[in-house]
C-alpha positions as CSV (number, residue, x, y, z in Angstrom):
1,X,0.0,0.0,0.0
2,X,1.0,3.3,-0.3
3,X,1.5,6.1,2.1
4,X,-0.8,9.3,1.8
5,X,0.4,12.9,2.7
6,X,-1.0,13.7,5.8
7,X,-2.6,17.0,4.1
8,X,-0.9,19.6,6.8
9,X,-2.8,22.0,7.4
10,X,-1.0,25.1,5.9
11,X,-1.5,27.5,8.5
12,X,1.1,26.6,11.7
13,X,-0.5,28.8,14.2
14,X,-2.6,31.8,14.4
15,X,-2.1,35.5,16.3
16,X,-5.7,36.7,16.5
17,X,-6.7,37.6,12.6
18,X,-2.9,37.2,11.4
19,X,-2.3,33.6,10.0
20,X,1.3,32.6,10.3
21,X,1.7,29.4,7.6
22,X,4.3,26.9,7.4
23,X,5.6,27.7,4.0
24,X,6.5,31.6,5.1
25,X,7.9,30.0,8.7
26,X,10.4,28.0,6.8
27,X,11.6,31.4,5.0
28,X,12.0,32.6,8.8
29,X,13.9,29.3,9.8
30,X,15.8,29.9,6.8
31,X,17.1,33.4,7.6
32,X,18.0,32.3,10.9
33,X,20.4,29.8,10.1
34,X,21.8,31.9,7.5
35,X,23.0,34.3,10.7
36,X,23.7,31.5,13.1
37,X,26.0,30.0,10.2
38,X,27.3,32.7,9.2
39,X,28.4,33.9,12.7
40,X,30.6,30.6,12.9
41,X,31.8,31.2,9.7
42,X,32.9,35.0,10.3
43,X,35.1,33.6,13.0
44,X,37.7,32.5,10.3
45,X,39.7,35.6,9.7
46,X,40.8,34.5,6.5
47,X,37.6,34.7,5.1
48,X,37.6,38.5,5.0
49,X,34.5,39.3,6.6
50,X,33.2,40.8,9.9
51,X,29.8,40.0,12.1
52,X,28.8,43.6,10.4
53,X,28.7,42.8,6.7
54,X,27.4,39.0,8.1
55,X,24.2,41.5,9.6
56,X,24.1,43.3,6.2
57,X,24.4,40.4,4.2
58,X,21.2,38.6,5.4
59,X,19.4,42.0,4.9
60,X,20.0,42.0,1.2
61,X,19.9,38.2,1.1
62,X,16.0,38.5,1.8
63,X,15.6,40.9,-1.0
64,X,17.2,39.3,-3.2
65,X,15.6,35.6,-2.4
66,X,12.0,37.1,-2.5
67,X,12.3,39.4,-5.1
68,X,14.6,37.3,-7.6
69,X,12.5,33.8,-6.7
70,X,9.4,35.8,-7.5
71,X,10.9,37.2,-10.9
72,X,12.3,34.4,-11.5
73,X,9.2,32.2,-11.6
74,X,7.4,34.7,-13.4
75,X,9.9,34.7,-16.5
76,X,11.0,31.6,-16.6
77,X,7.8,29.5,-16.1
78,X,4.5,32.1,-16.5
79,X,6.1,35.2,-18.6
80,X,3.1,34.8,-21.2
81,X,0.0,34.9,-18.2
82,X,1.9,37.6,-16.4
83,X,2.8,39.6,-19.4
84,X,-1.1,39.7,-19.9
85,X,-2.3,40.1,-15.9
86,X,1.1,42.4,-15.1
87,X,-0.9,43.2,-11.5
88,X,-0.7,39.3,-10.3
89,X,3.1,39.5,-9.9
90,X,2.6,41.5,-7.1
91,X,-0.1,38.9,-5.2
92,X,3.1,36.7,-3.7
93,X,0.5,35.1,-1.4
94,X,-1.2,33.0,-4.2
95,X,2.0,30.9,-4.5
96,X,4.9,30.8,-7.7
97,X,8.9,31.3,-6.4
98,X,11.4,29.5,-8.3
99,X,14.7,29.3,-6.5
100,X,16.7,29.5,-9.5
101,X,15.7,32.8,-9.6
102,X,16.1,33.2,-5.8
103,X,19.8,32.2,-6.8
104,X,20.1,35.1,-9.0
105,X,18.6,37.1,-6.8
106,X,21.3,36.6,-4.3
107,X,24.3,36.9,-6.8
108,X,23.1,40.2,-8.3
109,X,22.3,41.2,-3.9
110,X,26.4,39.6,-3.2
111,X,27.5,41.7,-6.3
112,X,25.8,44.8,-5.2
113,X,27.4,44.5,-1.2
114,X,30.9,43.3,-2.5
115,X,31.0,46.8,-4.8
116,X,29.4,48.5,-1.6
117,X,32.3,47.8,0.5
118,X,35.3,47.3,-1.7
119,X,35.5,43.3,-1.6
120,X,36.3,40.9,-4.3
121,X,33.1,39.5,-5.4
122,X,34.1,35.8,-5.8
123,X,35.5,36.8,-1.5
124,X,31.7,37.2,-0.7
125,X,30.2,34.5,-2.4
126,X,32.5,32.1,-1.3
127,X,31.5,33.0,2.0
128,X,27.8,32.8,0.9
129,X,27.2,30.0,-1.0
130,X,27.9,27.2,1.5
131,X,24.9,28.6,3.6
132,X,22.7,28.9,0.7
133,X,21.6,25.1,0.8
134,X,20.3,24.6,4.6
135,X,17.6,27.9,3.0
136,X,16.8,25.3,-0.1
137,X,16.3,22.9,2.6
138,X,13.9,24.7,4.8
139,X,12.1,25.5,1.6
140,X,11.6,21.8,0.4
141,X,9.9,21.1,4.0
142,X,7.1,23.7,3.2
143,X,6.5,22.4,-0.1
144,X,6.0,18.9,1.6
145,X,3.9,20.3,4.0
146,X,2.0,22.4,1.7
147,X,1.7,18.9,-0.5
148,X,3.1,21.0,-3.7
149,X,5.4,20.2,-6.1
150,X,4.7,16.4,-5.8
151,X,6.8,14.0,-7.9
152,X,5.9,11.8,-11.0
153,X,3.8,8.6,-10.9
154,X,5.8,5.6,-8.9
155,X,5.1,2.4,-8.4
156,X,5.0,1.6,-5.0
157,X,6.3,-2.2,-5.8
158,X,9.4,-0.4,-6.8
159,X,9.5,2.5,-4.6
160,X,7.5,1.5,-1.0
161,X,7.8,5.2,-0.1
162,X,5.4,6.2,-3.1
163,X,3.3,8.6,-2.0
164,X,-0.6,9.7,-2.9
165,X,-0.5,13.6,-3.3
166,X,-4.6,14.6,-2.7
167,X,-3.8,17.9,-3.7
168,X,-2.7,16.3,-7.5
169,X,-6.7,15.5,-7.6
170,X,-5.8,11.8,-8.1
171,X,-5.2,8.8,-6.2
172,X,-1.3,7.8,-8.0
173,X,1.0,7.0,-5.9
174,X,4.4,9.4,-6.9
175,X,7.8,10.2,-5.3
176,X,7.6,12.2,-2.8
177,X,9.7,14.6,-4.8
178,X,9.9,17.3,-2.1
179,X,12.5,14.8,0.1
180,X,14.5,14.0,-2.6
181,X,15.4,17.3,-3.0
182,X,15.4,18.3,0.9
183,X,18.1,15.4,0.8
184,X,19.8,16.5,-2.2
185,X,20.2,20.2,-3.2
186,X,19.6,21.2,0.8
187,X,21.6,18.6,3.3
188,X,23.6,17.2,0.7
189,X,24.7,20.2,-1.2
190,X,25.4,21.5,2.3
191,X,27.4,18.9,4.0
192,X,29.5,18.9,0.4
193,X,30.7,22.4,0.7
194,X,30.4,23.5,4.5
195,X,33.2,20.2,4.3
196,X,35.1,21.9,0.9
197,X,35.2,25.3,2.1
198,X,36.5,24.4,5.9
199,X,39.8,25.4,5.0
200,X,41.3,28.3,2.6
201,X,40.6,27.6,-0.9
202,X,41.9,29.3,-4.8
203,X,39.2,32.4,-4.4
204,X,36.5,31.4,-6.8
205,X,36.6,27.6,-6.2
206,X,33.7,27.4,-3.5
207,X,31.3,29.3,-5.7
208,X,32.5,27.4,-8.3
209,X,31.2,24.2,-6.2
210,X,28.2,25.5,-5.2
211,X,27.0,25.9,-9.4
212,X,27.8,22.5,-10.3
213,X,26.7,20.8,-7.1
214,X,23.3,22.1,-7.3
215,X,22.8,21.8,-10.9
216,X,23.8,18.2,-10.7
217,X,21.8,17.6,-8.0
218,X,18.7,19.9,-9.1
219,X,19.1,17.7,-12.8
220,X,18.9,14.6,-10.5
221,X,15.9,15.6,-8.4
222,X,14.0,16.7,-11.4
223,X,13.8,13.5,-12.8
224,X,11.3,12.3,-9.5
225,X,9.2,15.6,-10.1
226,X,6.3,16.2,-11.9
227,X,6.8,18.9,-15.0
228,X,4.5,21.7,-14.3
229,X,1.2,20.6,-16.1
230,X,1.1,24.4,-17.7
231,X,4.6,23.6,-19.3
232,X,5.1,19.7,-19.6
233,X,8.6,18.3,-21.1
234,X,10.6,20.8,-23.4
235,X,13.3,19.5,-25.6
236,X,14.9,15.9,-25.3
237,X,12.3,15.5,-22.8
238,X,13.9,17.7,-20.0
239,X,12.0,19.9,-17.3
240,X,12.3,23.5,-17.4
241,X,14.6,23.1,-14.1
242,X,16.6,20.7,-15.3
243,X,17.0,22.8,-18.7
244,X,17.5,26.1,-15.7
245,X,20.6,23.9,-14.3
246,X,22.6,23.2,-17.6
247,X,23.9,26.8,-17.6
248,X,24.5,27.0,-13.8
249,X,26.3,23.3,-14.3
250,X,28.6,25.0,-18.0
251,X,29.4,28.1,-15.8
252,X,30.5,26.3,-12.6
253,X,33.0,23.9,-14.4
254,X,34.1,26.8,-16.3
255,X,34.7,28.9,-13.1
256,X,36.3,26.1,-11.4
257,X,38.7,25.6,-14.1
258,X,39.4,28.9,-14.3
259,X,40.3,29.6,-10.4
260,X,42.3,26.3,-10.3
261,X,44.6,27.7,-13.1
262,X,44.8,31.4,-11.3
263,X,45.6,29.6,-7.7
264,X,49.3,30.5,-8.4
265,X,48.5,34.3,-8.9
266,X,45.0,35.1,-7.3
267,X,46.0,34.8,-3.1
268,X,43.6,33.7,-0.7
269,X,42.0,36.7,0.8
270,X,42.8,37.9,4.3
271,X,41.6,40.0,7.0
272,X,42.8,41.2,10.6
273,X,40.4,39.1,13.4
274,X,37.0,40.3,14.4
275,X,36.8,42.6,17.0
276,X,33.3,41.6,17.4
């Protein structure tokens, strides 16, 4: 037999009229590992950065996760229904983030704070990008909750943790393609570089990382989810994100190879120790 979700319900508590839900509590959760993370993280003073910019940094890293997963998801997956109902992009509550965007959205946010305060960009997001994947993480756990996102048709024969979605409004058993991807692009991802980037790397290299492992592992996951019904396969029979992680797959290889063969010129940045 297989299981059923246990159709959460979507709101995790109430404060008189204001309805906190699980999906915008794991954005919270998210945030606040970021800091806590990043406050161990700071402590290495050859990573160049202070508690300060570590304060700033999670400031523009909600901008630019809300506002690029929002634009992201309305121009890589609805651009034609938005293009004609331009008012809708603003109505975040009805649901549509795509964290491809979101992972713009903090590169262009790292970009803007490294020119801000004189720092090498590839310094910053090396710093970044190892605590980007515990936020993925957090994310796949409300989709699970919110019984979203649910995975292609399994047989539960092959697969015993197959798993009837309700919300799909039918009664096939699928992976539950939320954990796979919890597993994969969040505590994976993040036990792969929080390991790489323990000790001083060629500047660029951890970023670098961070492109290829999540496209490899996004590509992987993708094959357990269901395509969304308003787009289907594209080409060769590949998702959108699995077409979203070629590029970010292409650009991390090239980066890598690039920092590898700079190691002898490009130093590993340094900074006096934190004060604070």
């Amino acid at each position: 037999m297989p299981l059923v979700h246990p159709q959460f319900d979507p709101v995790a508590f109430s404060i008189g009229p204001l309805a906190v839900r699980w999906y915008g509590l794991m954005y919270l959760l998210a945030f606040i590992g970021f800091l806590l993370l990043a406050r161990l993280r700071v402590r290495d003073a050859w990573r160049g950065l202070t508690r300060q910019d570590v304060d700033d940094l999670l400031f523009y890293g909600v901008l630019g996760v809300i506002l690029g997963g929002r634009l992201g998801y309305v121009l890589f997956y609805k651009a034609g229904y938005y293009l004609s109902n331009p008012l809708e992009i603003f109505m975040v509550w009805k649901g549509g983030m795509a964290s491809h965007g979101g992972i713009i959205g903090v590169i262009i946010v790292m970009y803007l704070f490294a020119r801000s305060r004189g720092k090498p960009f590839l310094q910053v997001s090396d710093f970044v990008v190892p605590l980007i994947p515990q936020g993925l993480a957090f994310g796949r756990i409300g989709n699970f909750i919110n019984g979203e996102l649910w995975g292609r048709p399994a047989d539960p024969n092959v697969w015993p943790w197959a798993m009837i979605f309700p919300q799909s409004g039918d009664n096939t058993p699928r992976h539950p393609s939320q954990i796979y991807q919890f597993l994969l692009e969040g505590l994976l991802l993040f036990a792969i570089l929080w390991i790489y980037s323990r000790r001083p790397r060629p500047l660029g290299t951890v970023s670098a990382m961070f492109l290829i492992g999540y496209g490899v592992l996004r590509f992987i996951a993708e094959f357990g989810r269901e395509p969304d019904a308003f787009l289907g396969l594209l080409a060769f029979d590949l998702s959108m994100g699995q077409w979203l992680s070629l590029p970010m797959i292409a650009i991390g290889v090239g980066l890598f190879v690039y920092c590898q063969r700079r190691r002898g010129t490009t130093p590993v940045p340094m900074a006096p120790a934190n004060s604070g």
